[in-house]
N, C-alpha and C positions, 0 to 999 in steps of 0.2 A: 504494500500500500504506500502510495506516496505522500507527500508533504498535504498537499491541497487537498487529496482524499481524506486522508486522516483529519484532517482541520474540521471539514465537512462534516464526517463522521461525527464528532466529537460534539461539534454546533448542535447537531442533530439529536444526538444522545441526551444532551443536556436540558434541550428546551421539552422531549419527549420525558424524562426522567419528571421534570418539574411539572407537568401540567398531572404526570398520571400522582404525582406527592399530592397536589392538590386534592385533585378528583379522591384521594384516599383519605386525608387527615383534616382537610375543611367540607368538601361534599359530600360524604361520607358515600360518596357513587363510585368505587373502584369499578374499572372493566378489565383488569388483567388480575390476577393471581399475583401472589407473593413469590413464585419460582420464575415466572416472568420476570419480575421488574427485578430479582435481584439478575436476573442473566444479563439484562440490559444494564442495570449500575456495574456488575463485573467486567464489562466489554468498557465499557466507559473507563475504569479503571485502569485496565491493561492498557487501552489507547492514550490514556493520559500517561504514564510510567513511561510507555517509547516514544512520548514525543515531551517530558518535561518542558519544553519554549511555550507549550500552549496553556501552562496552570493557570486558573484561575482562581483563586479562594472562593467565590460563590459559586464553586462548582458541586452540584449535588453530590460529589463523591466527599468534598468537606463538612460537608452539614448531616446533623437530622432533617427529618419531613417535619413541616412546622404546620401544625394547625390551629396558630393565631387567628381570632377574632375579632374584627374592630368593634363588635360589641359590647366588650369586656376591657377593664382594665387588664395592662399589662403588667406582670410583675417577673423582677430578676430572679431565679435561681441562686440558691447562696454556692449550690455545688450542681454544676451543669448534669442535664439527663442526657446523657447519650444514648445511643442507639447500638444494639447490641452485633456483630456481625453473626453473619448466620451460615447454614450448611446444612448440606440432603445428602450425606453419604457416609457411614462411617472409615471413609479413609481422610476425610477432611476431619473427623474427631482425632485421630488416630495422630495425624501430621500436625494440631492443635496440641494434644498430648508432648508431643517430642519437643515441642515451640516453649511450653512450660519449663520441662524438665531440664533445658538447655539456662533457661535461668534461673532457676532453682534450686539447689543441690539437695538442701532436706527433703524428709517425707511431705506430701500433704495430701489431702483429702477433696473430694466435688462434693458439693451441696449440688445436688439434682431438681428442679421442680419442674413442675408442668407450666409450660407458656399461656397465660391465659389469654382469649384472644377477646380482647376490647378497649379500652382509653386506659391512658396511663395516667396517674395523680400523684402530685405531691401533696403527703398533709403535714403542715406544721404544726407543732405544740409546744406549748410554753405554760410550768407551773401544772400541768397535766391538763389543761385545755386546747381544744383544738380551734388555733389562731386564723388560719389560713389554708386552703386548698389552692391548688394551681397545674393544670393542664402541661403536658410535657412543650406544647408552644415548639420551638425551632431550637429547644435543647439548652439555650442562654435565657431567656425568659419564656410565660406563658401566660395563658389568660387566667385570670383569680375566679374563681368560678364555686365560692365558699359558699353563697347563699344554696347554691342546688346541690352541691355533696353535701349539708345538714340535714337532707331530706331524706338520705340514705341511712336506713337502720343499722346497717350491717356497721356503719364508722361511726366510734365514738367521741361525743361533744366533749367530754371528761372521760379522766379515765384514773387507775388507782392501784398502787398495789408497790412493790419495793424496787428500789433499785432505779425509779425515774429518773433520767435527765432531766435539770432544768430545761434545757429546751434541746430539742430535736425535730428529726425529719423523719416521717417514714413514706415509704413508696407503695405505690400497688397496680389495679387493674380494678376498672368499674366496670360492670359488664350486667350483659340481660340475659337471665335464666331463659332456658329452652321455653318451660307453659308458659311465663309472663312475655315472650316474644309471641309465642302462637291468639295467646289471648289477644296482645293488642293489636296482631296484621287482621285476626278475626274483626273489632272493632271498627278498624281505619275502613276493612272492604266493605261493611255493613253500610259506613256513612259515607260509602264512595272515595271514599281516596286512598290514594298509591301505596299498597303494602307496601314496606321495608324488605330490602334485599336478604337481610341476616341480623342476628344477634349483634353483631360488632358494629355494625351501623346505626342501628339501634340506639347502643349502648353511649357511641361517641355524640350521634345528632341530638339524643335526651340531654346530656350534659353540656350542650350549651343554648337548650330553651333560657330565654330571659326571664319569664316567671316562673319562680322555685317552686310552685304550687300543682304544675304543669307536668315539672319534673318530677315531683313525689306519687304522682301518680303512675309515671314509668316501672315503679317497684324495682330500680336498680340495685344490685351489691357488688360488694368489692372483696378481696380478696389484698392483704397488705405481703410482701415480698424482700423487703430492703428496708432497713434499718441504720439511719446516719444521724451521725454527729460527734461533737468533740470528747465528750465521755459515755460510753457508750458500756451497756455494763459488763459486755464479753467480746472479744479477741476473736471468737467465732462468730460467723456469718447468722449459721443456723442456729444457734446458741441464743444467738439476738432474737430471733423470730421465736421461738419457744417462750425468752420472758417474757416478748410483746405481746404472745397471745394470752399469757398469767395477767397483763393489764386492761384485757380488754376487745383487742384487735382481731380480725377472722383471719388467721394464719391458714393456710393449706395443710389437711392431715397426709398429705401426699410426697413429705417433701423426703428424702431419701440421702445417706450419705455413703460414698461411693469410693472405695479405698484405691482404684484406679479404674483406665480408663473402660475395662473391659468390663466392668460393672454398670459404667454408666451408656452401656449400648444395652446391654440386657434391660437396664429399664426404659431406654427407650421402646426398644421392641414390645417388653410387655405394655405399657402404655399408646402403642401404635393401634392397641388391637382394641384394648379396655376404656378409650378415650369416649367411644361411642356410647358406653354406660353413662356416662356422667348427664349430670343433667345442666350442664352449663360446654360454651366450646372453649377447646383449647385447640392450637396451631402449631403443637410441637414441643420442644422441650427448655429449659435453660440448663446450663452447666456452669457454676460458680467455683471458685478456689474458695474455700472454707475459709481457711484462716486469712485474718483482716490486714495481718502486718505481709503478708504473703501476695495479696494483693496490692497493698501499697507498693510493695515492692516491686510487683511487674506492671502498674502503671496505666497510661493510657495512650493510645492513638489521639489524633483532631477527633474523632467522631466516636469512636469503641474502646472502650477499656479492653485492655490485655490478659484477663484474668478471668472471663466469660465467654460464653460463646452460644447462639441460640441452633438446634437441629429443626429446621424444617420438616414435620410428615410434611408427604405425596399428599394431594389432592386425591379423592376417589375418583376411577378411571371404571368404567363399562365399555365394551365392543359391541359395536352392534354397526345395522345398515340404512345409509344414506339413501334416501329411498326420491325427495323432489326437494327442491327448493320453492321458499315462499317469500315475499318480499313485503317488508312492512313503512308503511310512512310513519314519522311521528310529527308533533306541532312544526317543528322548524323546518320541516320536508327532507329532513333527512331520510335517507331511504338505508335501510336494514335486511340483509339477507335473511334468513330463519331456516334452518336444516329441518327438512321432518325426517323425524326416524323410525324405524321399526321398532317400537314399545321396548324400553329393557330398565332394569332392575338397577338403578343406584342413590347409592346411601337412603335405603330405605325408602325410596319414593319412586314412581315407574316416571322413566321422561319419554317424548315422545317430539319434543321437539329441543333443538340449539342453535345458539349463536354465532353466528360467520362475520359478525359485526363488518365488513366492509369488502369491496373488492382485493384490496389488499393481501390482505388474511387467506382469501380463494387463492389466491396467486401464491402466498408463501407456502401455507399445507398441501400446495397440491391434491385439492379436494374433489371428486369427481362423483355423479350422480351413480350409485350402486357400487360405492366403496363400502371394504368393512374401513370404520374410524372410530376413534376413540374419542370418549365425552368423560367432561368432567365435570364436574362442579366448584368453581372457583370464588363460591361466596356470592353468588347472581342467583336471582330467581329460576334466569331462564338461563340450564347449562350451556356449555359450550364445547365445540369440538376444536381437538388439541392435536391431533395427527389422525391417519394414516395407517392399516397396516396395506401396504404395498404386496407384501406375498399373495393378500387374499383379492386381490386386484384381478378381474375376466373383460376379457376383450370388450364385453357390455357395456361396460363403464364409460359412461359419457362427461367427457367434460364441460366444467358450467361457463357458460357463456353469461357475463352480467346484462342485463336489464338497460336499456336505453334512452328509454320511454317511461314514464312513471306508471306504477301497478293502477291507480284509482283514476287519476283523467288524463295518462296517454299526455303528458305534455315532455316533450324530451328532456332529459336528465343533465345538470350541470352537475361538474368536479371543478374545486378551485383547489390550485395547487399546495396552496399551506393546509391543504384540509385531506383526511382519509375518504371521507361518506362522500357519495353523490347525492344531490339534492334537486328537490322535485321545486322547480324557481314558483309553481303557478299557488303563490300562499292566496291567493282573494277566489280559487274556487277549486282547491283540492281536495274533497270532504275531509279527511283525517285531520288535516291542518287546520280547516275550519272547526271542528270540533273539538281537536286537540288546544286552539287557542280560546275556545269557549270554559273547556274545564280550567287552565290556567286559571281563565279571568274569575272562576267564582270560585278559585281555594283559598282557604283558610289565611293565607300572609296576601291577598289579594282583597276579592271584596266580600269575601265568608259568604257567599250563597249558599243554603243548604240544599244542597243538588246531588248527585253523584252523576256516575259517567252513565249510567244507563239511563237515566234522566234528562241528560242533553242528548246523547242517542236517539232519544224518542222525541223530543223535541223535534232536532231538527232532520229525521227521516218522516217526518210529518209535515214538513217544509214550514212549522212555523218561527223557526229561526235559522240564520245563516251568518250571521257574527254577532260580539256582544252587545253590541246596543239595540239587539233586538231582542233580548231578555226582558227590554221596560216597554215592550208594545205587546206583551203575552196579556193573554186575558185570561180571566176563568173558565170561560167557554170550551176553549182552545187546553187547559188544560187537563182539562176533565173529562174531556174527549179522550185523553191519550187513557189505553189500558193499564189497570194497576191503582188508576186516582181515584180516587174518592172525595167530599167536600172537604174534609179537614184535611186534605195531604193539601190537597190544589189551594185554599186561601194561607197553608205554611207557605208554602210556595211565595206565592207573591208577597205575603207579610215580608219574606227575609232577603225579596229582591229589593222591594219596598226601603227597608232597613239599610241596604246596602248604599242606600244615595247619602246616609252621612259617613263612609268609611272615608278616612282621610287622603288627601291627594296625593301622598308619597305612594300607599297602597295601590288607589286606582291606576298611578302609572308605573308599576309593578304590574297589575294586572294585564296593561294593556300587550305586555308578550312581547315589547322589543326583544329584540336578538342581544344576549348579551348582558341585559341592564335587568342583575339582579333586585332582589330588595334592598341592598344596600346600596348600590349605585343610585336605586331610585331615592333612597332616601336623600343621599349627596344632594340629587340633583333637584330634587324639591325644594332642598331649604337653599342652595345658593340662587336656582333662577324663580325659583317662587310659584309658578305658576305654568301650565302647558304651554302656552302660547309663546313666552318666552325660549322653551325650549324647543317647541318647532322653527321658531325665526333664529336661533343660534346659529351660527358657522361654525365651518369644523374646528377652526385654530380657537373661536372662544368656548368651545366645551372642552378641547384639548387643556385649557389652561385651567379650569375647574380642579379642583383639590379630587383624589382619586376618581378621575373619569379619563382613561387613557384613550388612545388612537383608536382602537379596536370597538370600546363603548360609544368611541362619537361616529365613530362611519358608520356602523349601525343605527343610532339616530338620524340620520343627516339622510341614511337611506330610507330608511320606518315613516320620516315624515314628507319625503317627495314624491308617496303614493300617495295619488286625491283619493280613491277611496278609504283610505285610512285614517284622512284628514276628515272626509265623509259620517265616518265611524266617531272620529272624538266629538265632533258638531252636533252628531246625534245623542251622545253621554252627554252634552251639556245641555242640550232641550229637556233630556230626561232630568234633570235635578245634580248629574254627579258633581263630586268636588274634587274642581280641577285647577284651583291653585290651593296653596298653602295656607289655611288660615291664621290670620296675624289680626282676629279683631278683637271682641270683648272673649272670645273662648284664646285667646292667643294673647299673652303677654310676656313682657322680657324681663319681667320680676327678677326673675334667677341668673339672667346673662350668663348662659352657659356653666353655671356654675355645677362642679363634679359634688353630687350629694350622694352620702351612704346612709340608710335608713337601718334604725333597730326597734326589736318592742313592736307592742300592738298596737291598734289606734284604733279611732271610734267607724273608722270605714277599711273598707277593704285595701292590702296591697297596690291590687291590683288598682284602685282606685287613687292609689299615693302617687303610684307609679305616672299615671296619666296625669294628673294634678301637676307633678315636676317638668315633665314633656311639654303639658300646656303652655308653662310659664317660660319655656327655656333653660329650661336645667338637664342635667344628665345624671340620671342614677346608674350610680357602681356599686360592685358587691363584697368591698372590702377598704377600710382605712389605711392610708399611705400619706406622706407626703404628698400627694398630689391630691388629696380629699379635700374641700371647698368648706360642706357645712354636714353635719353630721346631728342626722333629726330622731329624735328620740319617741317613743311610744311606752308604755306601761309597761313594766319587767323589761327595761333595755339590760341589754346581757352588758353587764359588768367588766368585761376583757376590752369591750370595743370601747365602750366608756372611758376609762383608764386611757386607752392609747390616745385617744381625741383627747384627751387632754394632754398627753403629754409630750403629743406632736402640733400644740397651741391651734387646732380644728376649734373653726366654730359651734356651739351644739346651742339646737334649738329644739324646742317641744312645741308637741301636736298644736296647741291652740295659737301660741307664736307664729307659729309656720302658717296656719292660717290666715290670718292677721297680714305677713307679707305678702303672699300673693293676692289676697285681695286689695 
């Protein structure tokens, strides 16, 4: 490979690395497996080592995956979380083993545990209270995210017993039990919206809902792993974790010590087999050096301590046969291949269809119509096939030819080149896309319609809608018609379209399904240009210069608002009542000028009603005191620890009836 290939490469690897970190630890929407992306970071690696002139420090091979929030306050790490390096093979334990031994000369021992697979936390305590929680973030800071791990049983607010540190750190994994996941994707399909991919999804997107009330109803636990700080009551790893669970903490009864290496494959194996018992998932194993000075001693990488190491299990694999291909649209007209298969048997559930997700993918697996191929399950609802067996390959076998033309209206297929999917361009009369941007527009971080997708389904194969501002021309008549309604579903119905003309304008243009321009963005771009219209007559260079709204958010706008029917669409939301600028009147005041507030204690109305009351005025509520805390408002039984610090980090503190009083 030469100079310019490898640069290429490398370019390639890194901007592919960083979008799929993303998609993994803030969207919580992986589309590749964990044996993928570490193939792709190892290839990245090797080609950074032979070409050292190309390093870069923010190359994802120096970092963890970071899933910071601008939600959330940020806070520093006192001792960084790294990222563990990992391995599928016991000859990579084996060459791990000798790596040790070579700087080691005494005996020493593994602390063995099971990887659990979900978000990682730090909890701090001080005095035997728990001060602070914090999200592993990009491994130097994370998000504080203490108000939603209080709501977790399983972690203790206090805790008691001998031998406490004044203060310390413990680590762990929050994660969502097998029924409490099936209970709540049961819920979500009932009220129409998008089950959850997996547990670890689950687990991480619960933990950073902004109302902690929301999250307690997730029914999350954790499981604690790692024990830090400067007096710490044992020299042993696992030693640590035995008194912490004497204090308190849900320790794993699984965790094993391992006199060498050849012990800690045997437990791999039998937990290869026994994983599927458990009622919670795990993705593998860790292996730790026991002893603590043993580890000081072998140190750290930029990114991995030297003294760890995690084994990847295999994904479960089934053979069976590629029988047609099917092609799916979704909102944005992306177009999605879909394998149908001949029915087979994996990890307990029968599939019968997988994902080919793009042409691409056809082209690398060399995938052809009446292959035997292997399907896995990679953490996606809907499996995916992963190769190929080429022996079981007969002359039969046709190869797939991609789609040209869109499946649903026949309009020819665009690919742009920084992009994998072909896309179906005809968004204003593709049904999928018309539908697909209908349920957008009435979920739950949009304008909360109580709909589900079979509900707009029938709507508009009834022809009485065909985009969203034709939700506020439905009538009773019209719904009552449809099969399934009754008078009380049909005047819900309208009541909570009805309802939706006061959701606020950062939501509505959220809802309206630009490409690109999440809820956060929308939020951006509500409070700087205030109002739709403003942000349709924007040029690209003045949305570029907006506080996060980059190149990519503003072409997307600048494209979203140069279609007249589009512009058609918002003309008709504003006849209808919606709110499409920002309100700054008597419900909008700058009482609080941005000021960063932490709330404790109870009060005579809801959170959830505190919460909007700060919002209203211009304030921003965070979930934890720092330096950076503004005013710090108090309710009835305010917890005594946060108390204390606001005071003696000179925070303002005000009570409910005061607090009142200023924003009126």
């Amino acid at each position: 490979m030469n100079k310019e290939t490898a640069k290429n490469r490398i370019d390639f690897l890194r901007q592919e690395i960083d979008a799929h970190n993303r998609r993994y630890y803030v969207e919580n929407k992986p589309n590749i497996n964990d044996k993928e992306f570490d193939f792709l970071m190892k290839e990245l690696e090797v080609l950074e080592k032979e070409n050292p002139e190309y390093f870069d420090p923010n190359s994802p091979t120096q970092r963890v995956g970071n899933d910071i929030s601008n939600e959330f306050e940020q806070v520093a790490h006192k001792y960084p979380m790294l990222s563990l390096g990992n391995t599928y093979s016991a000859e990579e334990l084996i060459n791990f083993d000798s790596r040790i031994r070579k700087t080691i000369e005494s005996n020493f021992n593994y602390s063995c545990e099971l990887k659990f697979d979900g978000a990682s936390i730090s909890l701090h305590y001080k005095n035997g209270k728990l001060q602070r929680a914090v999200t592993r973030g990009d491994g130097v800071k994370g998000d504080d995210v203490t108000q939603n791990v209080m709501t977790i049983k399983s972690i203790p607010l206090s805790i008691s017993g001998e031998n406490i540190p004044a203060e310390f750190e413990i680590r762990g994994e929050i994660f969502m039990p097998h029924k409490v996941f099936e209970d709540l994707n049961q819920q979500r399909i009932e009220m129409g919206e998008q089950a959850f991919a997996n547990p670890r999804n689950s687990a991480s997107g619960s933990l950073k809902i902004l109302n902690s009330s929301e999250v307690a109803k997730r029914k999350l636990d954790c499981f604690l792993y790692y024990l830090l700080g400067e007096k710490l009551p044992s020299f042993s790893h696992s030693e640590n974790l035995l008194i912490a669970k004497s204090w308190g903490f849900k320790v794993s009864e699984h965790i094993k010590i391992a006199k060498n290496i050849e012990e800690v494959i045997e437990y791999i194996n039998f937990w290869d087999k026994e994983r599927h018992n458990l009622e919670y998932d795990i993705d593998g194993i860790v292996i730790k050096i026991d002893s603590i000075k043993q580890q000081d001693e072998l140190g750290f990488t930029a990114k991995t301590p030297r003294w760890a190491i995690s084994y990847k299990f295999k994904a479960e694999q089934a053979e069976t046969i590629l029988e047609s291909i099917t092609y799916q649209v979704g909102r944005t007209g992306a177009v999605t291949p879909v394998a149908n298969l001949q029915p087979v048997l994996l990890a307990g559930t029968t599939v019968k269809r997988a994902s080919l997700h793009n042409q691409d993918q056809i082209k690398l697996l060399d995938v052809r119509i009446g292959d035997f191929v292997y399907v896995e399950k990679g953490g996606e609802i809907i499996p995916k096939i992963v190769g190929v067996n080429t022996n079981k390959r007969t002359e039969n076998s046709k190869e797939i030819e991609f789609i040209s033309t869109c499946p649903e209206c026949n309009t020819p297929l665009e690919k742009h080149d920084d992009e994998a999917a072909h896309y179906c361009p005809n968004e204003n009369n593709c049904p999928p896309q018309l539908k697909g941007k209908i349920e957008h527009f009435i979920s739950r971080n949009a304008l909360n319609i109580n709909a589900g997708e079979a509900t707009i389904k029938a709507l508009f194969d009834a022809g009485f809608i065909k985009n969203i501002s034709d939700l506020y021309k439905l009538t009773f008549e019209q719904i009552i018609s449809l099969e399934g309604f009754k008078e009380k579903s049909a005047t819900n119905l309208l009541t909570s379209i009805s309802n939706s003309r006061q959701i606020p304008f950062e939501n509505v243009l959220f809802g309206l399904g630009i490409r690109h321009v999440g809820l956060t963005s929308a939020k951006k771009l509500a409070k700087q240009l205030k109002n739709i219209k403003a942000i349709q007559n924007a040029k690209l260079d003045e949305l570029t210069q907006l506080e996060d709204i980059g190149e990519i958010v503003a072409n997307s706008i600048v494209r979203y608002f140069s279609d007249e029917k589009n512009i058609q669409i918002i003309e008709n939301l504003k006849n209808a009542g919606l709110q499409l600028e920002r309100i700054e009147n008597e419900n909008f005041k700058n009482k609080l000028n941005e000021k960063k507030i932490v709330i404790s204690g109870t009060f005579s109305i809801s959170r959830e009603e505190i919460k909007k009351l700060i919002e209203s005025n211009n304030g921003k509520l965070i979930s934890s005191i720092s330096n950076k805390t503004d005013l710090f408002l108090c309710g009835e039984n305010v917890g005594p620890a946060k108390l204390e610090k606001a005071k003696k980090l000179n925070i303002a503190t005000i009570y409910e009836a005061d607090f009142m009083k200023l924003i009126e």
